[in-house]
N, C-alpha and C positions, 0 to 999 in steps of 0.2 A: 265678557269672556275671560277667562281664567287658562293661563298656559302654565304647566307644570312642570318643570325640567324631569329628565328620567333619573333613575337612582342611579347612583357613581355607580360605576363597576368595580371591583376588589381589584388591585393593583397588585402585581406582586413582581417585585425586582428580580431578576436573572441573577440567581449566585456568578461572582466573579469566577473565572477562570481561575483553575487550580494553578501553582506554581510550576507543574512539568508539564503544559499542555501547550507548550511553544514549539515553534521550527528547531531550535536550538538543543532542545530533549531530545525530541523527536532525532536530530540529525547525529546528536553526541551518545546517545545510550547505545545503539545498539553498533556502531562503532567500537567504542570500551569493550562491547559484550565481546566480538570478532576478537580484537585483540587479548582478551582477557581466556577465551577459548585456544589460542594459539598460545597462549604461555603456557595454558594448563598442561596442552598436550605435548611442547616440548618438554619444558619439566619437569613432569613424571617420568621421564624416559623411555614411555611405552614406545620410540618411537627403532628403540636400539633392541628390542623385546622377540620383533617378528624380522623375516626377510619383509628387502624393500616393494615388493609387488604386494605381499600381503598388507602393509599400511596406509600403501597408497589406495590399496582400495576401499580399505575401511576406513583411514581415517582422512583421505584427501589430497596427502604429502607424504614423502616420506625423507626428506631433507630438509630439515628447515633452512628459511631464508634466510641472506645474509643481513645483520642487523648492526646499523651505525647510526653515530649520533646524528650527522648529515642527514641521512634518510629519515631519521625520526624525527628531525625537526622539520623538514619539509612536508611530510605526511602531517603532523598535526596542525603546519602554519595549513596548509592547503583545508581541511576539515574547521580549523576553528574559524579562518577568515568563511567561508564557506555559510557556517550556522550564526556569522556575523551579519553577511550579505541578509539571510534569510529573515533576522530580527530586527533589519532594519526595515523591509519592505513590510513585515507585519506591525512594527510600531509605526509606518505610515499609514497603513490602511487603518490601525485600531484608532489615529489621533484625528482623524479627516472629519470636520467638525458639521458638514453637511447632511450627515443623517446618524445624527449617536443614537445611543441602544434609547430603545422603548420601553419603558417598564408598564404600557398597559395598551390598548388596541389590539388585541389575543387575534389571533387570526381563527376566523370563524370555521369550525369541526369541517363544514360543508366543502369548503378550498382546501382544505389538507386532503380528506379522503379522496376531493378530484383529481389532486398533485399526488396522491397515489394510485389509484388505481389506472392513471396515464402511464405513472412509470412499469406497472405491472403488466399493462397489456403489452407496451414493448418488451419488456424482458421476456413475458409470452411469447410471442412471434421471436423473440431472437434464442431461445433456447429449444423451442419448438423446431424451428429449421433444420437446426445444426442435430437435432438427432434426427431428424427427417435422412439429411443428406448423410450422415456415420453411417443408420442403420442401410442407406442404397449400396455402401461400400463392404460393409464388414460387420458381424455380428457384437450388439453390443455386449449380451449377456455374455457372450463367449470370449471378448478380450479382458471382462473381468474375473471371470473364473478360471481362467489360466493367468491371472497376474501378469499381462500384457497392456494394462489398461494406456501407458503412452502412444496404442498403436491408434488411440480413437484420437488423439489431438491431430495426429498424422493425417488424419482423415480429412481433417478441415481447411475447408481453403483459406490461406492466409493470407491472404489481400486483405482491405478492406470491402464491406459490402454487407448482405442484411445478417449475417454472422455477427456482426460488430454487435449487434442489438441486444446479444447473451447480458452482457455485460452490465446491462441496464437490473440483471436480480441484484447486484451489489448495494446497489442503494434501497431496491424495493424488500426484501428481509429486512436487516434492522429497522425501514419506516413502518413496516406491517408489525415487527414485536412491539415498534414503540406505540403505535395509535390504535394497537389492541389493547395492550396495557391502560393506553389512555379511555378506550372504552368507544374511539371515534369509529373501529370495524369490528367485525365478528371474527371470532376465532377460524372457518374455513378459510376465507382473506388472508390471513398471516399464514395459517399453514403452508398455502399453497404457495406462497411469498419465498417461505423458506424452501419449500421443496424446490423450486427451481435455481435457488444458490444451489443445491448439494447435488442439483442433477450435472449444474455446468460445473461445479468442482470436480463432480467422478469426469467429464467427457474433456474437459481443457487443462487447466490447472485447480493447485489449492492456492494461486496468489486468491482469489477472487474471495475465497474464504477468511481469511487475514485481512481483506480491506473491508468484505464486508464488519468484520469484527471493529474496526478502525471507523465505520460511520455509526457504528451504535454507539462505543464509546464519546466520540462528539456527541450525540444526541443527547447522549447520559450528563456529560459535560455541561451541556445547554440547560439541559432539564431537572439538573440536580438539586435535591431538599438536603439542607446542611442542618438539620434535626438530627441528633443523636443516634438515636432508633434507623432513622433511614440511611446515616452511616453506617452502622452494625451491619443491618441487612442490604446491604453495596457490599459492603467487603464477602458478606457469603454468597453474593451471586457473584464476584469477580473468581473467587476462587473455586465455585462452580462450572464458570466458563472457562476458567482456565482448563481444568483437569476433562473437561469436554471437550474444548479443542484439542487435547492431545491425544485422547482418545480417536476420533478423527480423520485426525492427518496420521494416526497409527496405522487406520485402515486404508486409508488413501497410497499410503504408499505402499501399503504389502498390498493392495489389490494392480500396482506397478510397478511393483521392482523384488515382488519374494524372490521370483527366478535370480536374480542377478545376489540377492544377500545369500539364498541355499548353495550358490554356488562354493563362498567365501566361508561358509561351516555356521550359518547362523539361519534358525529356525522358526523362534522365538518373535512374532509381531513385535513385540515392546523392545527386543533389543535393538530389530532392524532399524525401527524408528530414532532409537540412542544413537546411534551406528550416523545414521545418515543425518540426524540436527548436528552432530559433532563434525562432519565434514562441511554443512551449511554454514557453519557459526565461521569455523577456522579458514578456510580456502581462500576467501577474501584477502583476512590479515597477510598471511603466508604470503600472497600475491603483492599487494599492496608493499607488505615491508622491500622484499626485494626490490621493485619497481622504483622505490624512493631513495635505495641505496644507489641502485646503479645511475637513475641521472646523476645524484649527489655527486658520483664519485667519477662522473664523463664516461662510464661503460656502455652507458646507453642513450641516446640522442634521434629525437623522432623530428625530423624537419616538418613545419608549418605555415600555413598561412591566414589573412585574414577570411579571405574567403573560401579556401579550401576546406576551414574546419568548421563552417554553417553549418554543416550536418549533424553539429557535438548536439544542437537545438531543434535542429528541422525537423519537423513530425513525421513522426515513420512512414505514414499514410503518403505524404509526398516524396520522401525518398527511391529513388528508381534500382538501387541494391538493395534486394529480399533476400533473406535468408532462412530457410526453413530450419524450423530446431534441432531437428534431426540432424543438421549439418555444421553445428552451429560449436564443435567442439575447437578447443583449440591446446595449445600446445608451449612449452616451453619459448618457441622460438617468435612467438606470438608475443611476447615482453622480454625480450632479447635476451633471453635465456637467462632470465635474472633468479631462477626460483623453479621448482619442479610441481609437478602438482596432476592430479586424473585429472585428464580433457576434457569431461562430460562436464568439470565446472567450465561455463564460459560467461558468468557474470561475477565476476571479481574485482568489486569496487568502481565507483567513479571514477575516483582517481587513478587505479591503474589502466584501468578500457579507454577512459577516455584520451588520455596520453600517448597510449597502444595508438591508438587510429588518426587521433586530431593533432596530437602535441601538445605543447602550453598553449596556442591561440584556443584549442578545445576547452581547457581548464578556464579562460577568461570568460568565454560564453558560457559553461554552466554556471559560474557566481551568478551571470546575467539572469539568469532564467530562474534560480531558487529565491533571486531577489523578488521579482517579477510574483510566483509561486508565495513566499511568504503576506503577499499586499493579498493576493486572492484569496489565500487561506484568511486575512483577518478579516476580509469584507463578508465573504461567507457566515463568518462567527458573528456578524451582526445583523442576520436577517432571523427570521424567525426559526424555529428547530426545526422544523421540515426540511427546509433549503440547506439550513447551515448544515445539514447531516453530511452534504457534501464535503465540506470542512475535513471531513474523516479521509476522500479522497486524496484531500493533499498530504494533510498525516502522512498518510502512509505512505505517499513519494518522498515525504521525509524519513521518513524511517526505513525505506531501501536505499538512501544513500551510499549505507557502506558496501552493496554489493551491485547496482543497478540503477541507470537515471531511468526513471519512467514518465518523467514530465511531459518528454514532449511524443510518449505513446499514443496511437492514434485512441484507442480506448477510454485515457484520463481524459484528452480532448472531449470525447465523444460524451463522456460525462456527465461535463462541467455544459457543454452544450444541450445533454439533454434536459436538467436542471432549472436553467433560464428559459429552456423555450414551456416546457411540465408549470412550471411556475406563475410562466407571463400566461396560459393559456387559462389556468385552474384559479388566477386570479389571488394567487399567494402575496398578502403583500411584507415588504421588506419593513424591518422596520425605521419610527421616522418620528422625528419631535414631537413630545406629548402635547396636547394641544392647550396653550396655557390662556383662553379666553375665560371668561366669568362664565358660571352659569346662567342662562337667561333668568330674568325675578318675573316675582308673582306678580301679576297685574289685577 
């Protein structure tokens, strides 16, 4: 009797990880960016152009904060120690010598499309609900045809509960472009993948839009051919998606805030949008610099404790103070009147919110927790591209840094736990040492 080994399988190595695909990028870029939009707009001087009511509403501010060396070194020590924490927990999780990367055991098509279409029928029932219960309330078509569309997030009850399930389209669009592309599902699959991102974008927020952008990038990351040719054509679908997202969120927010920009003499979709990323980008810094000046300088001093400021960590889900968004503005005297700014921002950086509420004991626990967040973002990066898509969810808590912690969101939770349970069920497996026995010989 004659036993014949089966033919090798084609191996093919995971291109390394790109140079800016760290916590560290992720937490410093778009930081810079804030600060770099707060200079522009001081500046220019547009801010001494208009009365002070009219800039605050267009651009955010209309005083700039005050700005010293004290404060600017404490703002950068606090940010760079910060994306320091975050690089050390991912150069633990990338060195953990117990399951390094695979370069061959592909995970068979079968388990990927099950670990999708698990997560698509949740995101089904979870974006299904929520317009069940909007339209029992209040007409949809009708709060986006009057440009009201924030009155449907209103709608939703925000507790946790089967609502949380929207959330689950985040992951399932970029997995449906990507394993259509790979040929693993049919194009209706992916459609509809996507259509339920753009339905809970119109009904919640566009965070979900941005992050789902942020797991296909990871994916792309994982799955990237570093052939010339398929560089070329990366960069013209980057700059595709680019000028598509803005397109977008163009109409996302004129189908939510025309009323409020026709007020202030502006008509124009495309301008509204310039209008309001300018106030996104700035409000933070503006926040943020005052806040750092005035501890520096003993004007401002928020008492804490060890255990008072758990909450900087504790998932929103168990926290027993809700606050609905609608409510949720705040004010000068909200960071001790350190800096001016429209109330309707009320996420303006880690570092100033979280000081605002917790104090410095607050600031020690978020290092905690980004460290903690960099170790899962590098474990993720070492499972196979389906899973690791999730990777794209910490990204992107990285990259709200400068204006929002979202880590310990009941949603990012909800996530990262739908992912291991979708995983362990559909039989996805992780990756895990090539298997380095002989092949059996001919007898």
């Amino acid at each position: 009797m004659t036993g014949k080994s089966l033919p090798a399988q084609r191996r093919t190595r995971p291109a390394p990880n790109p140079w800016w695909f760290t916590p560290a990028v992720f937490i410093g870029a778009p930081v810079l960016l804030s600060i770099a939009g707060w200079t522009a707009i001081v500046g220019s001087g547009v801010l001494r152009r208009y009365p002070p009511v009219a800039t605050t509403s267009l651009l955010g501010f209309s005083t700039p904060a005050p700005v010293s060396l004290p404060g600017v070194v404490l703002l950068s020590t606090f940010y760079l120690f910060l994306g320091w924490v975050a690089m050390l927990g991912w150069a633990i999780g990338s060195a953990r010598a117990d399951a390094p990367p695979d370069p061959g055991l592909p995970t068979p098509a079968i388990s990927e499309r099950r670990y999708f279409l698990l997560i698509l029928a949740v995101a089904t029932l979870g974006v299904g609900y929520c317009y069940v219960t909007v339209a029992s309330r209040r007409s949809v078509i009708g709060a986006l045809s009057s440009q009201t569309g924030n009155q449907l997030y209103d709608s939703l009850p925000q507790n946790a509960g089967v609502q949380t399930l929207r959330y689950a389209c985040i992951l399932a669009a970029p997995l449906g472009v990507y394993l259509w592309r790979k040929g693993t599902i049919r194009p209706p699959l992916m459609v509809f993948a996507v259509s339920l991102l753009v339905l809970n974008a119109i009904l919640s927020s566009r965070l979900s839009l941005l992050m789902a952008a942020c797991v296909y990038l990871t994916i792309w990351v994982r799955t990237r051919d570093l052939s010339a040719g398929r560089r070329r054509r990366s960069a013209v679908a980057v700059l595709g998606t680019l000028v598509a997202g803005f397109l977008i969120l163009t109409a996302l927010n004129y189908t939510r805030n025309a009323n409020f920009y026709r007020e202030l003499g502006l008509s124009d979709p495309v301008t509204m949008n310039l209008a309001q990323s300018s106030q996104y980008v700035s409000v933070p810094a503006q926040v943020s610099l005052g806040v750092a000046d005035f501890v520096m300088t003993g004007k401002w001093h928020v008492p804490s404790s060890p255990m008072g400021s758990l909450n900087a960590i504790t998932p929103t889900f168990l926290q027993e103070r809700k606050v609905r968004k609608a409510d949720k503005k705040k004010y000068g005297a909200d960071y001790g009147h350190s800096s001016t700014f429209a109330p309707q921002y009320f996420t303006n950086s880690v570092f100033a919110d979280t000081y605002a509420e917790y104090g410095a004991w607050g600031w020690f626990y978020t290092f905690i927790i980004y460290g903690v967040a960099g170790y899962i973002f590098a474990r993720l990066m070492r499972a196979q591209p389906v899973v690791a898509a999730t990777g794209g969810v910490i990204a992107y808590c990285f990259a709200e840094v400068w204006r929002i912690q979202i880590l310990s969101y009941g949603f990012v939770i909800f996530l990262l736990l739908l992912t291991a349970a979708c995983a362990w069920i559909a039989r996805v497996r992780h990756n895990r040492p090539p298997d380095r026995r002989p092949a059996p010989l001919n007898r």
